[in-house]
Every structure is written in structure tokens, then in C-alpha cells.
VOVO-409861 format. One record per atom (N, C-alpha, C, O): residue in one letter; x negated, y negated, z. Coordinates in steps of 0.02 Angstrom, whole numbers, plus 32768, in hexadecimal, padded with zeros to 4 digits. Layout:
N
aXYZ;...
//
This chain:
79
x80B881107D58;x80BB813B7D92;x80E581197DC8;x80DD80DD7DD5;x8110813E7DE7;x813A81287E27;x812181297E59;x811281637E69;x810C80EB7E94;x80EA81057EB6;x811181217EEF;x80FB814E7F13;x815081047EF7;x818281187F31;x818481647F43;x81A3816F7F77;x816C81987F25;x816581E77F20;x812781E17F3A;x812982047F6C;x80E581C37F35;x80AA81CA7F51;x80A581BC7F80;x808281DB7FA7;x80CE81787F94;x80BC81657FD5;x80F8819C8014;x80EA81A2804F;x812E81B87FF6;x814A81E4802E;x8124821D8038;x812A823A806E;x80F582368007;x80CE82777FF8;x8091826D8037;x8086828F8069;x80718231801E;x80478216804A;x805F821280AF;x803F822180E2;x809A81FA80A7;x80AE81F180CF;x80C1822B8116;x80AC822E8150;x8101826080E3;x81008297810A;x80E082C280FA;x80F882FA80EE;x809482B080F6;x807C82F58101;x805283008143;x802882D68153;x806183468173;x805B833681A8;x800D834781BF;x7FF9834181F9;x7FE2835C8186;x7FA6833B81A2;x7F7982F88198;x7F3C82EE819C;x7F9382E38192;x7F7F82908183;x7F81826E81BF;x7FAF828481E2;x7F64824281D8;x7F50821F81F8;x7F6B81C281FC;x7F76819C822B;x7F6D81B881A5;x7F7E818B81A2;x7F7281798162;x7F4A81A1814A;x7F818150813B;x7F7D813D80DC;x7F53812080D5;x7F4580FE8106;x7F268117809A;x7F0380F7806C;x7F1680F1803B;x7F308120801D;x7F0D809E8019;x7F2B80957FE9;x7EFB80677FC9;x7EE780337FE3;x7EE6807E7F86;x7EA6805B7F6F;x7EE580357F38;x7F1A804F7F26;x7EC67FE67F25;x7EE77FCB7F06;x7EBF7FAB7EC9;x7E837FA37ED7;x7ECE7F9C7E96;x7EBD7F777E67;x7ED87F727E41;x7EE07FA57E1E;x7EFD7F2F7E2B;x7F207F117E20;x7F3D7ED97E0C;x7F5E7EBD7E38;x7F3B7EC47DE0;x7F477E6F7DC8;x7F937E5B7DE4;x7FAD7E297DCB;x7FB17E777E0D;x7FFD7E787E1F;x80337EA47E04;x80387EE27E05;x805A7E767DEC;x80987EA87DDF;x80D97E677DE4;x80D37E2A7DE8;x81197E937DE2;x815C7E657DF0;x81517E587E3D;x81227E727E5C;x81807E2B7E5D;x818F7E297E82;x81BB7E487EAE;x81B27E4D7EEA;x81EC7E5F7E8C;x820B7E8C7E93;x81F17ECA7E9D;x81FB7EE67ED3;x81CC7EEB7E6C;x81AF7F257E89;x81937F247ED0;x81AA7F3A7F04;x81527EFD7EBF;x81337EED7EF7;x814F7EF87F4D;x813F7F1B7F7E;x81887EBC7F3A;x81AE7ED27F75;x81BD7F057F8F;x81B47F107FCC;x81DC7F3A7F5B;x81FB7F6F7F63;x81D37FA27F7F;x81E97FCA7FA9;x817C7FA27F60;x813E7FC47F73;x814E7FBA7FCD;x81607FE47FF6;x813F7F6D7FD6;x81337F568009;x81527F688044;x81337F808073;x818E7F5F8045;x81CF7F6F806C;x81C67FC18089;x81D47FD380C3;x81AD7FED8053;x81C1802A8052;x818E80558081;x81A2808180A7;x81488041807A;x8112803280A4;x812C803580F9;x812B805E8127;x814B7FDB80E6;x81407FD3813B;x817B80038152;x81818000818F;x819B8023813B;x81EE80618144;x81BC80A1815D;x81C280C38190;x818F80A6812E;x817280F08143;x814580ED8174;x813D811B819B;x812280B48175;x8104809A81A3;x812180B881F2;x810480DD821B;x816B809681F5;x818880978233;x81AE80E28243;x81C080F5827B;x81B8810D81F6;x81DD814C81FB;x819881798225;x818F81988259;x8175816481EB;x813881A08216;x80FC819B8250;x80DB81C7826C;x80FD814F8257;x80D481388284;x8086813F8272;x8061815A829C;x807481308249;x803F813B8220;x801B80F3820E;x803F80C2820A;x7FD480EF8204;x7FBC80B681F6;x7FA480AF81BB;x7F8680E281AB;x7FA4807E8188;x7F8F806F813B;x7F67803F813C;x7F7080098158;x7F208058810F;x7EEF803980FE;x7EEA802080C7;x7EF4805380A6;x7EE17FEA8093;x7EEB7FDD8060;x7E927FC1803D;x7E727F90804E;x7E847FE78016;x7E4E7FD17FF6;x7E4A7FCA7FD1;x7E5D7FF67FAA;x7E207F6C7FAC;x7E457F557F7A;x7E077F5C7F53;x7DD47F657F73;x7E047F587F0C;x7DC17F617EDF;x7DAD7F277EB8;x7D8F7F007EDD;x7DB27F117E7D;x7DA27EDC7E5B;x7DE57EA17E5B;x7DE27E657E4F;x7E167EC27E6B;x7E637E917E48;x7E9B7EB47E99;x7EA47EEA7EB5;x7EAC7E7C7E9F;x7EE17E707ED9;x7F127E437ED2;x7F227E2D7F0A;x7F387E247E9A;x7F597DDE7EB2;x7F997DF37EAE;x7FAE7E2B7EA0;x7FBF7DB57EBD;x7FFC7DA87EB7;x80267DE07EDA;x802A7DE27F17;x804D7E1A7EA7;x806E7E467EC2;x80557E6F7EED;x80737E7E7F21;x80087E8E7ED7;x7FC17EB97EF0;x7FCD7E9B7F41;x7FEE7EB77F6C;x7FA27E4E7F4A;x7FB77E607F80;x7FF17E5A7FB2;x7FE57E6D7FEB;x80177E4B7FA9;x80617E437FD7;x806A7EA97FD5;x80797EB4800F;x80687ED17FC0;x805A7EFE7FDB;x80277F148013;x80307F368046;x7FF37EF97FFD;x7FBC7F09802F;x7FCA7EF3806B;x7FB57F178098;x7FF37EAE8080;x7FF57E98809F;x80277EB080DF;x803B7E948112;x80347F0B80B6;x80647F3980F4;x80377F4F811C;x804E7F538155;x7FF87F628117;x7FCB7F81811E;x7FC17F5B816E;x7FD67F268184;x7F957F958190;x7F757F8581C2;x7F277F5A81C6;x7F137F2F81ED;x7F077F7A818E;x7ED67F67817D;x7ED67F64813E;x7EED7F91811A;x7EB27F1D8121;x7E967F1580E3;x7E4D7F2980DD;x7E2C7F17810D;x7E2E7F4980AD;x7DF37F37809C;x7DD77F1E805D;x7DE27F478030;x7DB67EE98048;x7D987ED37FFF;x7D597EBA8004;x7D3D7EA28035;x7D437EC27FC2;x7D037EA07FA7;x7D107E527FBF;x7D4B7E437FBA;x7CEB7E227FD5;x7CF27DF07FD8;x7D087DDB7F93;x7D3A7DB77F94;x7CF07DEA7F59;x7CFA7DD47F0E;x7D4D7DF07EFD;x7D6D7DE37EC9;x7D677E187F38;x7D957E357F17;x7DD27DEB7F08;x7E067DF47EE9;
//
């Protein structure tokens, strides 16, 4: 699944308030990651909108350097 289509969907839609993004995740490339990441903090600033990221059992590496666009994290301490 692409997420770059979800997150503009998410993004401009104009009753939203702001994104949630539940994560779980053992990572990914780096490259992707980035690309997740980057694209975030873009829509972030296009729409003026705030992103919540909630993480579940698995967060590392690529997982979170995305999260880390976010305004807020939330996790399990175990996460």
C-alpha cells in the first residue's frame, strides 16, 4: 500500500482537524522512511494541520523517524 495517497487524502480533507497515524512497525528502508517523513512535515505546513502518531507493539528504526514528524507521540511504555 502507498501511503503518500493516504496521507494527502488525510490531509486535504477539509473536515479534519488534524491526522492520526497509528503505527506498527518493525521499520522499513531508510529511504522510504524519509520520504514518509519529509512528506508529513510538507503537508503539515501546506495545510496547517496537527499529527498524532500512535504507536502499538513495534516502532523502530524507520517506524520511528517518521513519527518523529508528528506533533505528538503516543505509546505503550513496552512499545
Amino acid at each position: 500500500m502507498n501511503v503518500l495517497p493516504l496521507l494527502q487524502a488525510a490531509f486535504s480533507d477539509q473536515n479534519t482537524k488534524g491526522v492520526v497515524i497509528d503505527i506498527n512497525s518493525g521499520g522499513g528502508t531508510p529511504v522510504q522512511a524519509s520520504i514518509i517523513h519529509d512528506a508529513i512535515l510538507d503537508l503539515k505546513k501546506k495545510y496547517h494541520k496537527k499529527v498524532i502518531v500512535v504507536g502499538e507493539d513495534i516502532m523502530a528504526s524507520g517506524a520511528y523517524f517518521i513519527s518523529v514528524s508528528a506533533d505528538k507521540i503516543y505509546v505503550n511504555p513496552n512499545t
